[in-house]
C-alpha positions as a LaTeX table, in Angstrom:
\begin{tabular}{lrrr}
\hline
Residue & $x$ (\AA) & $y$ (\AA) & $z$ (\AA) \\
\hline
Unk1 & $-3.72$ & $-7.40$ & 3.61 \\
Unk2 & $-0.63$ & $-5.26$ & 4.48 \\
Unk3 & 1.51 & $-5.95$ & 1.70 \\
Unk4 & $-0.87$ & $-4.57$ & $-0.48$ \\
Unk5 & $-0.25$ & $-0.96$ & 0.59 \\
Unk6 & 2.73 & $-0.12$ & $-1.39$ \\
Unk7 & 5.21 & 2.66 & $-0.02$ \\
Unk8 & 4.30 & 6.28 & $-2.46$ \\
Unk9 & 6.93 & 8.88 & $-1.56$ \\
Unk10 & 9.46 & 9.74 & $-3.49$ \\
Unk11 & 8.96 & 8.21 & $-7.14$ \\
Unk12 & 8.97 & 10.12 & $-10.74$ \\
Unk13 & 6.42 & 10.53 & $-11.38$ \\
Unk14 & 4.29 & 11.07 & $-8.64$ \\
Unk15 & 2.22 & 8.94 & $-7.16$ \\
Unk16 & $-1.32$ & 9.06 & $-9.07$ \\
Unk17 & $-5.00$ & 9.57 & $-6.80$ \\
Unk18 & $-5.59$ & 6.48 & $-7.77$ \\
Unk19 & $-2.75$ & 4.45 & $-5.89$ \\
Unk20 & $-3.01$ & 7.12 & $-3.03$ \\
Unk21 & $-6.58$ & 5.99 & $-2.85$ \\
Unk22 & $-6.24$ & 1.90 & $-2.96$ \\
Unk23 & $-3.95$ & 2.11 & $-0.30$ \\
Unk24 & $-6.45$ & 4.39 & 1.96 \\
Unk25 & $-8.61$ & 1.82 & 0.86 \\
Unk26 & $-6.29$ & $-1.21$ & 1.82 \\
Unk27 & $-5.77$ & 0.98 & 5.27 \\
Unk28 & $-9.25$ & 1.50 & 6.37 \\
Unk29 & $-9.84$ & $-2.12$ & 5.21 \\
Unk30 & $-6.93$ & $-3.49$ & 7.48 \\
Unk31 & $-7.85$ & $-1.29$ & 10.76 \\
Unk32 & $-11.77$ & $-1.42$ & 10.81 \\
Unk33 & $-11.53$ & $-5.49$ & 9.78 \\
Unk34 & $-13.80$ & $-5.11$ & 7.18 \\
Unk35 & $-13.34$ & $-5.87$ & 3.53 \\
Unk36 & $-16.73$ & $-4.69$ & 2.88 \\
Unk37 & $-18.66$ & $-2.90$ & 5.19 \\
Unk38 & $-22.38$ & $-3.49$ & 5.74 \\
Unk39 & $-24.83$ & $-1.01$ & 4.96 \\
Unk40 & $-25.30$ & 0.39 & 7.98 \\
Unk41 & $-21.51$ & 1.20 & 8.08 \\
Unk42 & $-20.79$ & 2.00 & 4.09 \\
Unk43 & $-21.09$ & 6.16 & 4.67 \\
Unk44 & $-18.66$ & 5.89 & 7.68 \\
Unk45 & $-16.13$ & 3.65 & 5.69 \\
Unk46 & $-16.16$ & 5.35 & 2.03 \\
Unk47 & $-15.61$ & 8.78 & 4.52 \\
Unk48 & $-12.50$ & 7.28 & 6.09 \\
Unk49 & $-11.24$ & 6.09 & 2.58 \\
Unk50 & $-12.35$ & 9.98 & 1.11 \\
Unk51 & $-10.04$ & 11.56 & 4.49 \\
Unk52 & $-7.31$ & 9.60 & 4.60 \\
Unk53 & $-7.20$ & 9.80 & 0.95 \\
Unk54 & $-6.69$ & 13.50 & 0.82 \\
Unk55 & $-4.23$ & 14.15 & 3.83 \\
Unk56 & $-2.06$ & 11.24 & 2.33 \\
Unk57 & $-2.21$ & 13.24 & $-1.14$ \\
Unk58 & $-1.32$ & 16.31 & 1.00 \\
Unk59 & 1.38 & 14.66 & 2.90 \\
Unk60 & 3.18 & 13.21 & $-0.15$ \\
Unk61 & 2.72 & 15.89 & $-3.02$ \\
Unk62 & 2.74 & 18.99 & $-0.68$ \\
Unk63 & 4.47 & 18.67 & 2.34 \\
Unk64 & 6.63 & 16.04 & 2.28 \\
Unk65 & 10.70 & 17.16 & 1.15 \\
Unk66 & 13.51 & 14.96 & 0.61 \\
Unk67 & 16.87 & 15.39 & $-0.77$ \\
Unk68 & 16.95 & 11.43 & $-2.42$ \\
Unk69 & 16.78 & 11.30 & $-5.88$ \\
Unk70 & 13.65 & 9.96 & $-6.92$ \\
Unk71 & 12.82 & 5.83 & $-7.07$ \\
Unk72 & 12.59 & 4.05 & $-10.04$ \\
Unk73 & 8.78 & 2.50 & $-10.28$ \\
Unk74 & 10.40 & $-0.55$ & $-12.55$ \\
Unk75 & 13.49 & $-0.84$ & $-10.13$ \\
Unk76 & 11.33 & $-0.78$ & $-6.91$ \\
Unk77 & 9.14 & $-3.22$ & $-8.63$ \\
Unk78 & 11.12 & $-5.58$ & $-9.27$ \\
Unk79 & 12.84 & $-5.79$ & $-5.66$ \\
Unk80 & 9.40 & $-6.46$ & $-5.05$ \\
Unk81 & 8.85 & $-9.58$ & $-7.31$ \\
Unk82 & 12.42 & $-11.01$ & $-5.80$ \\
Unk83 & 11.50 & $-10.44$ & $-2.02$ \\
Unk84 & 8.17 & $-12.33$ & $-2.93$ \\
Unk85 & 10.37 & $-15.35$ & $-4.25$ \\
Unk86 & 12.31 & $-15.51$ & $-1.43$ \\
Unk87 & 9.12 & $-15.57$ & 0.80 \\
Unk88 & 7.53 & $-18.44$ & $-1.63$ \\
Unk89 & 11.40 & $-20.47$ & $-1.10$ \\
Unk90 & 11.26 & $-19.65$ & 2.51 \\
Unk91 & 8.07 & $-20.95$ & 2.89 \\
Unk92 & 8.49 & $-23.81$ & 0.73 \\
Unk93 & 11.96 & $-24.90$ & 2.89 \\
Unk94 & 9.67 & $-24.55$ & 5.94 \\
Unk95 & 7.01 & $-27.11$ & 4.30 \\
Unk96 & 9.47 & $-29.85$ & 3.21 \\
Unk97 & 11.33 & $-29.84$ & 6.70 \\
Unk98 & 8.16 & $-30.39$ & 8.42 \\
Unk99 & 6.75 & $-32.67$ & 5.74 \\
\hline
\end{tabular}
């Protein structure tokens, strides 16, 4: 669940509201243990999601200050894709030694 909150800082352009939001989402998600809450706990989850949403906004569009030039969205993406095959050959090495 993890790997699905991606890192936001620091990219041209900005990071939108809505990836700020799926990784508050992917957060809350990961730390209450719930992929969906039940309805007894739905207002205090889609709160969390609403707060964390808005001080990680803060945090990377207002108060956050760096002096690195800006990432490239297709160059971080794509360092992505190759760490993921390396997991998938690691993985797959581990599987055939113990098959």
């Amino acid at each position: 669940m993890c790997r699905n909150i991606k890192l936001l800082f620091n990219f041209e352009p900005p990071a939108t509201e809505a990836e700020i939001r799926a990784s508050a989402l992917q957060y809350v998600r990961k730390v209450s243990g719930m992929r969906q809450p039940a309805a007894a706990n739905q207002a205090a989850f889609d709160r969390a999601v609403e707060e964390i949403t808005a001080i990680t906004t803060r945090l990377l569009l207002e108060e956050l200050d760096t002096r690195a030039a800006p990432r490239d969205r297709e160059v971080e993406a794509q360092r992505a894709r190759e760490r993921g095959r390396q997991r998938d050959a690691a993985i797959l090495a581990r599987a055939a030694d113990n098959g």
